[in-house]
GUTIVO-138908 format. One record per atom (N, C-alpha, C): residue number from 1; atom name; x, y, z. Coordinates in steps of 0.05 Angstrom, whole numbers. Each point is the difference from the previous one (the first is absolute). Layout:
residues N
{pos->NUM, site->CA, u->X, v->Y, w->Z}
...
end
This chain:
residues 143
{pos->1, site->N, u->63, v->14, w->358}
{pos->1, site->CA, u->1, v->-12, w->-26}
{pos->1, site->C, u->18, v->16, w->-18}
{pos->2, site->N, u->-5, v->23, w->-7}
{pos->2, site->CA, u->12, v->27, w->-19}
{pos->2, site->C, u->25, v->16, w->27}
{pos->3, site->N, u->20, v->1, w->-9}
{pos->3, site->CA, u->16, v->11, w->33}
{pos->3, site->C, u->17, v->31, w->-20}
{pos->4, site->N, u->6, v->-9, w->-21}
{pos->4, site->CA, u->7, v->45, w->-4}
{pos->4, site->C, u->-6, v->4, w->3}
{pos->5, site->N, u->12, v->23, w->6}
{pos->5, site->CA, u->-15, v->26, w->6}
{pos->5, site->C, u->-15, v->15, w->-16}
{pos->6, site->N, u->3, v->-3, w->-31}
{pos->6, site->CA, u->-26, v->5, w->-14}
{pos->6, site->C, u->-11, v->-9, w->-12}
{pos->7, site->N, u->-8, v->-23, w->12}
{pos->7, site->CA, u->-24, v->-15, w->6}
{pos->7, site->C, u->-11, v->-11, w->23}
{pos->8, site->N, u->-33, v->-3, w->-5}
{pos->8, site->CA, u->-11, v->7, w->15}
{pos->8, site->C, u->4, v->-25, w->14}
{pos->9, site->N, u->-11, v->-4, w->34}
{pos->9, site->CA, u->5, v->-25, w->13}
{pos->9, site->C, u->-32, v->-8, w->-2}
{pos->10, site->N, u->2, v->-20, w->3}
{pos->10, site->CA, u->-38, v->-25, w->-2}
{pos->10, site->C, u->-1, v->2, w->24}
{pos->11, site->N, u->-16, v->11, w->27}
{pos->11, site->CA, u->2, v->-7, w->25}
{pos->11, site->C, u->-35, v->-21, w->3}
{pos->12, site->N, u->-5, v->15, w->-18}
{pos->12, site->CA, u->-31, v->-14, w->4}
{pos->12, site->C, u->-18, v->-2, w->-25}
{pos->13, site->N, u->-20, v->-25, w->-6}
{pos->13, site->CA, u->-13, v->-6, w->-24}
{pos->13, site->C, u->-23, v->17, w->4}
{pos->14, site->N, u->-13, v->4, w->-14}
{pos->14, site->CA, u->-27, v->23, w->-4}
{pos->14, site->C, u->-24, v->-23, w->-9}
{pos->15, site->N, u->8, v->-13, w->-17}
{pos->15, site->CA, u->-14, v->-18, w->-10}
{pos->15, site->C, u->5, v->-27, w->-6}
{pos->16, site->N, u->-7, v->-18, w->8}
{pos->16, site->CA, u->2, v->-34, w->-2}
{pos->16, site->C, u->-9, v->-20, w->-3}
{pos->17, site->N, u->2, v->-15, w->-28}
{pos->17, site->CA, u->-13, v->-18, w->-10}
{pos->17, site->C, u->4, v->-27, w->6}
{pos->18, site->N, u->-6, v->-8, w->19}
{pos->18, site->CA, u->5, v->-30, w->20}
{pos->18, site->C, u->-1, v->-21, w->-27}
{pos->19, site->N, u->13, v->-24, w->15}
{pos->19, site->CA, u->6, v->-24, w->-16}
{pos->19, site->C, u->-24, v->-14, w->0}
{pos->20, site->N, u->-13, v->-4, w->-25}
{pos->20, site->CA, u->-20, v->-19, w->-5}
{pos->20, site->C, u->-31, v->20, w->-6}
{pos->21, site->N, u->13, v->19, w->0}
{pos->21, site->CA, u->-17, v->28, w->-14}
{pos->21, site->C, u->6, v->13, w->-38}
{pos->22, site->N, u->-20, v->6, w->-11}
{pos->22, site->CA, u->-1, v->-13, w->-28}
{pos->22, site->C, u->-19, v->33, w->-1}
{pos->23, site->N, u->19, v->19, w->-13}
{pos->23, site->CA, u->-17, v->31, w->-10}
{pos->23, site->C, u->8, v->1, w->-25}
{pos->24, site->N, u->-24, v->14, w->-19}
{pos->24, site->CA, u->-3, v->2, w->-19}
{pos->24, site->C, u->6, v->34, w->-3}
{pos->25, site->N, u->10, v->6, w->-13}
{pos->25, site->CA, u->-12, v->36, w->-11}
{pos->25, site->C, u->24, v->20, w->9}
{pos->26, site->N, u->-1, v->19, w->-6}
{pos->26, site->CA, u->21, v->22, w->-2}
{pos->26, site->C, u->2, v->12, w->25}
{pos->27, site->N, u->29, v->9, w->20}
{pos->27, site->CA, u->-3, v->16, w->18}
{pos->27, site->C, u->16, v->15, w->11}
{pos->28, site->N, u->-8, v->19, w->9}
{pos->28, site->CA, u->22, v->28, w->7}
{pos->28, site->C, u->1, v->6, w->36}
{pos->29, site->N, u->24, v->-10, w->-4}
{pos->29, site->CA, u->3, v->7, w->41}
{pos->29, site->C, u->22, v->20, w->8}
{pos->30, site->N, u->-11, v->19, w->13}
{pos->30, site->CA, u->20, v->19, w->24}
{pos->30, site->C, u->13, v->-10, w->11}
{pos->31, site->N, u->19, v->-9, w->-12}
{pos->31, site->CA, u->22, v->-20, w->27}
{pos->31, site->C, u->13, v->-23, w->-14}
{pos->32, site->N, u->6, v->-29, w->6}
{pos->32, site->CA, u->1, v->-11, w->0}
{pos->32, site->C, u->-9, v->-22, w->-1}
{pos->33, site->N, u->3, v->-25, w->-17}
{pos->33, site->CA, u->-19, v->-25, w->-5}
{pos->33, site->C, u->10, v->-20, w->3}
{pos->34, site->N, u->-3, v->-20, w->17}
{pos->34, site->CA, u->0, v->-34, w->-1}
{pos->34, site->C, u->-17, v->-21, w->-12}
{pos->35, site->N, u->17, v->-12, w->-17}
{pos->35, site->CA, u->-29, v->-24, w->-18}
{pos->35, site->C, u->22, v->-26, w->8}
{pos->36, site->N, u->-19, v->-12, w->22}
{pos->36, site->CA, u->16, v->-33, w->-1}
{pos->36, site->C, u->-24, v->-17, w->-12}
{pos->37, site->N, u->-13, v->12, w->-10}
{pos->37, site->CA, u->-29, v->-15, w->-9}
{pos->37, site->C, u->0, v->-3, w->-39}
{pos->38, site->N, u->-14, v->7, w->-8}
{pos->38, site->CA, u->-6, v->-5, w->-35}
{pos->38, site->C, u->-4, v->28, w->0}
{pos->39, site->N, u->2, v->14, w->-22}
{pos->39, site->CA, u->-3, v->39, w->-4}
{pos->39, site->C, u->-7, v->-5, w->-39}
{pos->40, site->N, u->-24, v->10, w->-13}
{pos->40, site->CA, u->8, v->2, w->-28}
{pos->40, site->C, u->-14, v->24, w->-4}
{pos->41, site->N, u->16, v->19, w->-7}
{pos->41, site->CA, u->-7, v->20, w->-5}
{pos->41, site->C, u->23, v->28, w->1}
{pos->42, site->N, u->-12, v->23, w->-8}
{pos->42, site->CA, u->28, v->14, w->6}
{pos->42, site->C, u->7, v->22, w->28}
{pos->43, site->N, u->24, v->6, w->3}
{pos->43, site->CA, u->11, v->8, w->37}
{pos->43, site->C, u->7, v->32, w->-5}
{pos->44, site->N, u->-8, v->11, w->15}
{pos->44, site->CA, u->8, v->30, w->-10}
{pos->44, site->C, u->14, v->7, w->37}
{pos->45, site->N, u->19, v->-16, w->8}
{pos->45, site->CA, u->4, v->19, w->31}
{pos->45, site->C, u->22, v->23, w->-6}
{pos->46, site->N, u->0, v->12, w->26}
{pos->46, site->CA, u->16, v->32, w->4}
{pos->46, site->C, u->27, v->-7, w->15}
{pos->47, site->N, u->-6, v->-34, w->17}
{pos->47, site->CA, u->29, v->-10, w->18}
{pos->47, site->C, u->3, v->-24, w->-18}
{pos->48, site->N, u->-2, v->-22, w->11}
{pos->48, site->CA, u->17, v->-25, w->-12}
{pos->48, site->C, u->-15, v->-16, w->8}
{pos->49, site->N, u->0, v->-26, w->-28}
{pos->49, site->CA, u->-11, v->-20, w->-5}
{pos->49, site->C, u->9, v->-20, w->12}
{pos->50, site->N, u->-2, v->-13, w->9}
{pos->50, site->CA, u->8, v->-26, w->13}
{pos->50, site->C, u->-20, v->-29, w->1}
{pos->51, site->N, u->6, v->-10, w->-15}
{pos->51, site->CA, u->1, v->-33, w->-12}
{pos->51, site->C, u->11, v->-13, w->21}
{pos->52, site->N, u->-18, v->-18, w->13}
{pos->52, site->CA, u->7, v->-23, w->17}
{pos->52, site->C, u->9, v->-21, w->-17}
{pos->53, site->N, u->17, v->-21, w->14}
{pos->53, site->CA, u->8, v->-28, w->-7}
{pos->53, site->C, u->-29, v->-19, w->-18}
{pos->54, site->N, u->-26, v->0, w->17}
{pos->54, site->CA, u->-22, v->4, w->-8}
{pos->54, site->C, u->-13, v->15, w->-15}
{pos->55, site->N, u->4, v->15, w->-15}
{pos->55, site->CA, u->-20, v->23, w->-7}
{pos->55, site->C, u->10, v->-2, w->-29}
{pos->56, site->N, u->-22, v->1, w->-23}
{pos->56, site->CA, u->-3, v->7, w->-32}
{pos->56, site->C, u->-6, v->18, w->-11}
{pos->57, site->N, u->10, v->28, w->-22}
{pos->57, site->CA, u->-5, v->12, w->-6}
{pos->57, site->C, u->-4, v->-2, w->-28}
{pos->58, site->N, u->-31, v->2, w->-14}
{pos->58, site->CA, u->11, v->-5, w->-33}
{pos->58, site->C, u->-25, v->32, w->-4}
{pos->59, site->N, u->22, v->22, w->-4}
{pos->59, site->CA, u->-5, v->20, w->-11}
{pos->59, site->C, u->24, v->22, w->7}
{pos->60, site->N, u->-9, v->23, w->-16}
{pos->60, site->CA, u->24, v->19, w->11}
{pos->60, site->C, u->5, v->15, w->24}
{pos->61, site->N, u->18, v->12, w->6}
{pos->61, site->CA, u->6, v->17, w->25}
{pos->61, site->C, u->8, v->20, w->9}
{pos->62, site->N, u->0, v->24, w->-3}
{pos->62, site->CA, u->5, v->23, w->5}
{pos->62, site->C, u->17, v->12, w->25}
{pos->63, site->N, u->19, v->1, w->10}
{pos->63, site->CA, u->6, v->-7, w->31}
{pos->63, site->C, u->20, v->26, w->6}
{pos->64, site->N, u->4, v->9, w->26}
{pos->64, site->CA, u->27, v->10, w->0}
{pos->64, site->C, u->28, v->-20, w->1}
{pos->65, site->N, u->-7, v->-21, w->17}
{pos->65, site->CA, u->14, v->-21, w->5}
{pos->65, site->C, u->-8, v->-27, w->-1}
{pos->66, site->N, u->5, v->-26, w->-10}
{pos->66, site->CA, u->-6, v->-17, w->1}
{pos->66, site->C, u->21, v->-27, w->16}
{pos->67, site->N, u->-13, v->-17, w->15}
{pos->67, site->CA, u->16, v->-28, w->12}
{pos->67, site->C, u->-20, v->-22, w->-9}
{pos->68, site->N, u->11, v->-10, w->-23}
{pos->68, site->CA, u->-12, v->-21, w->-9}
{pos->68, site->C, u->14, v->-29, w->10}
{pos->69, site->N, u->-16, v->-19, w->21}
{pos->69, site->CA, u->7, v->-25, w->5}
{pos->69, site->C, u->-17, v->-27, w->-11}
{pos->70, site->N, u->-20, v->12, w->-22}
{pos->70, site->CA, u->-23, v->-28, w->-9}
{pos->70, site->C, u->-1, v->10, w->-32}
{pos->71, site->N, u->-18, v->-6, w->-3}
{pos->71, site->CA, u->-1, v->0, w->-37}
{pos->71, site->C, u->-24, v->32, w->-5}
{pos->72, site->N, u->25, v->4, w->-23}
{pos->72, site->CA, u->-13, v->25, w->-21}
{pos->72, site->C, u->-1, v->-6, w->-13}
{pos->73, site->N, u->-28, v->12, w->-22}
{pos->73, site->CA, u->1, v->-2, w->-25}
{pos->73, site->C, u->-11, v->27, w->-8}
{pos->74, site->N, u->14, v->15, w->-12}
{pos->74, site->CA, u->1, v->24, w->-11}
{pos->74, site->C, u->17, v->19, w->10}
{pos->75, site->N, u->4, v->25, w->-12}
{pos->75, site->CA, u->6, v->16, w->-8}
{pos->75, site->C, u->3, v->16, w->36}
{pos->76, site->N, u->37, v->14, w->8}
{pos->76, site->CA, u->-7, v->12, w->19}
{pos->76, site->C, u->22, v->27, w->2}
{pos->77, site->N, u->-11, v->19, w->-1}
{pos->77, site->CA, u->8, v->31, w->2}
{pos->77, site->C, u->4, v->4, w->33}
{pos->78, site->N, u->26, v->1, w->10}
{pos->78, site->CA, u->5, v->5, w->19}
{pos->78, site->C, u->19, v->23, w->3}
{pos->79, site->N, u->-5, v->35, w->5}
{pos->79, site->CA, u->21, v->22, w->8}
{pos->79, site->C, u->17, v->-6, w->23}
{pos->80, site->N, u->9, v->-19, w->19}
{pos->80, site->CA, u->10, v->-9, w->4}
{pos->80, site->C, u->18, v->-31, w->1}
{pos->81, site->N, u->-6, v->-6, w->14}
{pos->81, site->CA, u->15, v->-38, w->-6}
{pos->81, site->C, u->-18, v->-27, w->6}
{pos->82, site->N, u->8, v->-4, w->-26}
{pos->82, site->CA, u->-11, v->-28, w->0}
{pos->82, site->C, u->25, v->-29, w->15}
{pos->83, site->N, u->-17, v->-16, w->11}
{pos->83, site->CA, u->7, v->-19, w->22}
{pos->83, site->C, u->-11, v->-27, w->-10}
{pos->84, site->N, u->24, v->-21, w->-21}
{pos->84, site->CA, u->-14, v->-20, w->4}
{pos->84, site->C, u->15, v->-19, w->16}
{pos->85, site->N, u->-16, v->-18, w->16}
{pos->85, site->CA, u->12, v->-13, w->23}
{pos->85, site->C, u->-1, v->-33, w->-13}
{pos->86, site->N, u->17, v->0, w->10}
{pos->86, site->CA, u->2, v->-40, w->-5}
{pos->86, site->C, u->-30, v->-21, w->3}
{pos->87, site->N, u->2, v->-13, w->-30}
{pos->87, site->CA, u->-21, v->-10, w->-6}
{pos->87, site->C, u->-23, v->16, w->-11}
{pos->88, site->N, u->2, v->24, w->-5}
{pos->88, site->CA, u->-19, v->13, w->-10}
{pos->88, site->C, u->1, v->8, w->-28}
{pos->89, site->N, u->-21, v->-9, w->-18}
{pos->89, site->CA, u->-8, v->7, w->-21}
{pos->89, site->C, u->-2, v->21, w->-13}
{pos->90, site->N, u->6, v->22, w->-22}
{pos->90, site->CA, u->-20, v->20, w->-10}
{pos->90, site->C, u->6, v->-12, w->-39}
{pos->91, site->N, u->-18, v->5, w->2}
{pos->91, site->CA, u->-2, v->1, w->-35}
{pos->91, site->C, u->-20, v->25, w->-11}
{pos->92, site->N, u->18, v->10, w->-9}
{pos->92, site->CA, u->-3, v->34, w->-15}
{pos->92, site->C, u->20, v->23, w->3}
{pos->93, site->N, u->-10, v->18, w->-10}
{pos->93, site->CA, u->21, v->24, w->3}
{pos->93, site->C, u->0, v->8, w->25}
{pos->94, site->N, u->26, v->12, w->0}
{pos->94, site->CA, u->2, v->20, w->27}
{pos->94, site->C, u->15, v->28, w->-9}
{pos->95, site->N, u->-8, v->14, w->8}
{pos->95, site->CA, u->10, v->28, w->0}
{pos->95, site->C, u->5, v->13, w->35}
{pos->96, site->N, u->16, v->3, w->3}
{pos->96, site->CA, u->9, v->14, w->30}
{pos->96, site->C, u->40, v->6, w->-4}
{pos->97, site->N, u->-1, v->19, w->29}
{pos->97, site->CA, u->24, v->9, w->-2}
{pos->97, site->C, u->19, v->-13, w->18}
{pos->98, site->N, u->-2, v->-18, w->8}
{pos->98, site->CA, u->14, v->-26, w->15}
{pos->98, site->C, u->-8, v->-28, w->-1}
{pos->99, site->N, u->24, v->-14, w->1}
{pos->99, site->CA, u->-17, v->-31, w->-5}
{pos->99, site->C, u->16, v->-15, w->13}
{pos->100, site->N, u->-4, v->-18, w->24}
{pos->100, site->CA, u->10, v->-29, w->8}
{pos->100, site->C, u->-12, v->-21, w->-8}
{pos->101, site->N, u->17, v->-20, w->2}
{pos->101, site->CA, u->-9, v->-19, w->-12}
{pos->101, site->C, u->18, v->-33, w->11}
{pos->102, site->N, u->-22, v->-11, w->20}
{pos->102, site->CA, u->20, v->-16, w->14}
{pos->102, site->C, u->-1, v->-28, w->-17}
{pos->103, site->N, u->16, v->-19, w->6}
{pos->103, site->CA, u->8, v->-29, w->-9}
{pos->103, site->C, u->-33, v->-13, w->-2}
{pos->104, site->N, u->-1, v->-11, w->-21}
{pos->104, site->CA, u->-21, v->-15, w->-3}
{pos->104, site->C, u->-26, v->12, w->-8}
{pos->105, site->N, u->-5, v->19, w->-13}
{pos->105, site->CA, u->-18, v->21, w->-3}
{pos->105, site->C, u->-3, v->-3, w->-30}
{pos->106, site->N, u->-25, v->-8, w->-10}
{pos->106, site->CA, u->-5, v->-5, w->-32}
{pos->106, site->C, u->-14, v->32, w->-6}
{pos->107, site->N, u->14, v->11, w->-27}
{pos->107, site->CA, u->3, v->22, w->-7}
{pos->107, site->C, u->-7, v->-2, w->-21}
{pos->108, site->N, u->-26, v->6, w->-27}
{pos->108, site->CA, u->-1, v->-2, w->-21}
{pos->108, site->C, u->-7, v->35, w->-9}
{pos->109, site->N, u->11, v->11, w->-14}
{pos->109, site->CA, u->-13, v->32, w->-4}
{pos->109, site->C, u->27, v->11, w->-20}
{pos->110, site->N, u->-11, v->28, w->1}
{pos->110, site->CA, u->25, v->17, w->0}
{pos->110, site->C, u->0, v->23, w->18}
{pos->111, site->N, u->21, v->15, w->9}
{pos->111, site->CA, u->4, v->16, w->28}
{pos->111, site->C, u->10, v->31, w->-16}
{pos->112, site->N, u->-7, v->11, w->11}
{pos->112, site->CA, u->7, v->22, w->-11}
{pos->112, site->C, u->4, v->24, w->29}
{pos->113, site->N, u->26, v->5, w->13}
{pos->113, site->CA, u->11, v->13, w->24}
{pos->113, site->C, u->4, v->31, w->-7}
{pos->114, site->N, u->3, v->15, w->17}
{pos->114, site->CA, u->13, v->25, w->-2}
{pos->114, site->C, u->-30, v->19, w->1}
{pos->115, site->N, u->13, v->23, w->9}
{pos->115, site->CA, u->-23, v->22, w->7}
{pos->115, site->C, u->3, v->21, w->-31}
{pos->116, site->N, u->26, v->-10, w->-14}
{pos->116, site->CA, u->3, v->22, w->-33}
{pos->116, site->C, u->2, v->-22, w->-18}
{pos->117, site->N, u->-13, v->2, w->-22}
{pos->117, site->CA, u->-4, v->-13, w->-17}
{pos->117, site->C, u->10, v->9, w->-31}
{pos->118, site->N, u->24, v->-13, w->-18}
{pos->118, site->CA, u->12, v->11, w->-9}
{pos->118, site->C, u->-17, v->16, w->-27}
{pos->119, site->N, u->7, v->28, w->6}
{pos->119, site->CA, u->-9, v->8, w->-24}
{pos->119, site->C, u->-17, v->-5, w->-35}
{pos->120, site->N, u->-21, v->-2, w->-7}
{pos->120, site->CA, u->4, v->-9, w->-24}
{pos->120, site->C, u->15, v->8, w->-19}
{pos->121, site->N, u->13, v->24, w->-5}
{pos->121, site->CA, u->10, v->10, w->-23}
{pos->121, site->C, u->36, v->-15, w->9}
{pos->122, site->N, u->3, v->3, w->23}
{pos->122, site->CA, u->33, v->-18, w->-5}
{pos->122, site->C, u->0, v->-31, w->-5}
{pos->123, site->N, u->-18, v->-17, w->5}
{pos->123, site->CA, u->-11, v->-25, w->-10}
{pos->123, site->C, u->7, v->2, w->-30}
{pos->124, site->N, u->-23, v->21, w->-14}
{pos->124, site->CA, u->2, v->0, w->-30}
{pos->124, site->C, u->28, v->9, w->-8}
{pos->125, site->N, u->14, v->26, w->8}
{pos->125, site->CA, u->20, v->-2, w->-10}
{pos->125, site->C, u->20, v->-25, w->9}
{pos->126, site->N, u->4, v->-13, w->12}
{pos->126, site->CA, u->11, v->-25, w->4}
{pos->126, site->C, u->1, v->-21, w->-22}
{pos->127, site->N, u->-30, v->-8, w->1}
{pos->127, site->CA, u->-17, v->-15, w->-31}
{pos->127, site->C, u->15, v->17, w->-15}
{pos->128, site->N, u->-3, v->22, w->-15}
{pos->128, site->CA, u->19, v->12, w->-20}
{pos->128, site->C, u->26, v->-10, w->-10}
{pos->129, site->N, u->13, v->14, w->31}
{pos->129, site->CA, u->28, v->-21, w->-7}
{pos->129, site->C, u->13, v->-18, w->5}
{pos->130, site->N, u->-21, v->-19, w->1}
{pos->130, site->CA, u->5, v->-28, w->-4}
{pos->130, site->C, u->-9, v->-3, w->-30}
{pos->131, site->N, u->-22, v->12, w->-8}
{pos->131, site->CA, u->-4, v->-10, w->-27}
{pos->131, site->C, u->18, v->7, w->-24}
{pos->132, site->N, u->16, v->19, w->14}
{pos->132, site->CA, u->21, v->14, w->-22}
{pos->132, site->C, u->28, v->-17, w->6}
{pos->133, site->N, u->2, v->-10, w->13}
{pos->133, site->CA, u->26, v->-25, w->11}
{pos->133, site->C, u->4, v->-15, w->-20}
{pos->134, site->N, u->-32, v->-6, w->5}
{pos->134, site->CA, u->-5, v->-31, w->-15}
{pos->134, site->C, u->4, v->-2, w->-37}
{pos->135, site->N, u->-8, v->28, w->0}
{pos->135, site->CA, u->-9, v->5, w->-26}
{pos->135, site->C, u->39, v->4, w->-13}
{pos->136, site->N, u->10, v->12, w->20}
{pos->136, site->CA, u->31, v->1, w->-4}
{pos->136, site->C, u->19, v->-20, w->-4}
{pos->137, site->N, u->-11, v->-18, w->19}
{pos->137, site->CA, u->14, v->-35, w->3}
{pos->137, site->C, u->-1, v->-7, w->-30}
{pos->138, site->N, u->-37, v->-9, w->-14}
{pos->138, site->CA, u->-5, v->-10, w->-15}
{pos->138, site->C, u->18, v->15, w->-31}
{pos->139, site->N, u->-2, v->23, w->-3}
{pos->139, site->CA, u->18, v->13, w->-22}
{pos->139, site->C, u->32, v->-8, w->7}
{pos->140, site->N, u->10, v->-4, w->16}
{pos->140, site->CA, u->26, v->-6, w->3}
{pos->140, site->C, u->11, v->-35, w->-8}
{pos->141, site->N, u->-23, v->-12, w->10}
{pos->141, site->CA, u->-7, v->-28, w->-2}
{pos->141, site->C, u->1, v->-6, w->-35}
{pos->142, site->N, u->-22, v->24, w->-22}
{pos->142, site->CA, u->2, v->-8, w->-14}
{pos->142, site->C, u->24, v->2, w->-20}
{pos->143, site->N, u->20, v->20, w->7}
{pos->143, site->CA, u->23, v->15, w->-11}
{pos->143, site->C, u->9, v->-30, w->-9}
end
C-alpha cells in the first residue's frame, strides 16, 4: 500500500471492523485498523487507517498513515500520508505530511501539509508589511 522507503509498508491489519458491524466508542490499536463496517467514535493507531469501500467513519483519527476508500467524517492527523481513493468521501480537516488524492474523491476541509510550520513572528511581520503597503497606496491615492 505505502512503498518509500520512509514509510512504513501495511503487510497486515491488527484490527478489523467487518461490513455490517456498527461500534460505538473510542479506540487505540498497536498496529493497524480496518473499518468496512460503521465506526463513531475516535481512532488513536501507531500504523494506518484504512477505510473500506464499505466502511464509515464519523469521528476523529489519529494515525501514522491513513487509505481512505468510504466515508469520513471528521478530523484526521496523519505523520505520514494520507490516501484518498476514488469515490471516497472525507469531510473535515486533515493535517498530515503527504496527501494523494485520486479522481472522484469528495473533499470538504482544510489541509494543512509539512513537518515545519511557518513561524509566528514572520507571519506577523508579513501582516506588518502589508499593512504599511496599504497604508502607503492609500496616502498616495489621496495626493
Amino acid at each position: 500500500m505505502f512503498t518509500r522507503d520512509d514509510e512504513r509498508t501495511v503487510d497486515a491489519v491488527n484490527t478489523i471492523i467487518g461490513e455490517g458491524t456498527h461500534v460505538k466508542g473510542d479506540v487505540t490499536v498497536e498496529g493497524s485498523i480496518e473499518i468496512d463496517g460503521e465506526f463513531e467514535g475516535a481512532i488513536d493507531a501507531t500504523d494506518t487507517l484504512v477505510i473500506g469501500e464499505t466502511g464509515k467513519i464519523d469521528g476523529d483519527a489519529n494515525v501514522a498513515n491513513a487509505s481512505i476508500g468510504g466515508r469520513m467524517y471528521g478530523n484526521v492527523v496523519a505523520s505520514g500520508k494520507i490516501e484518498l481513493k476514488r469515490g471516497s468521501q472525507l469531510l473535515g480537516d486533515i493535517k498530515t505530511r503527504g496527501l494523494v488524492i485520486e479522481d472522484g474523491v469528495v473533499f470538504q476541509g482544510n489541509c494543512q501539509m509539512g513537518d515545519v510550520v511557518e513561524p509566528p513572528e514572520r507571519r506577523q511581520q508579513e501582516s506588518a508589511i502589508e499593512l504599511e503597503e496599504d497604508e502607503l497606496e492609500e496616502a498616495e491615492a489621496s495626493y
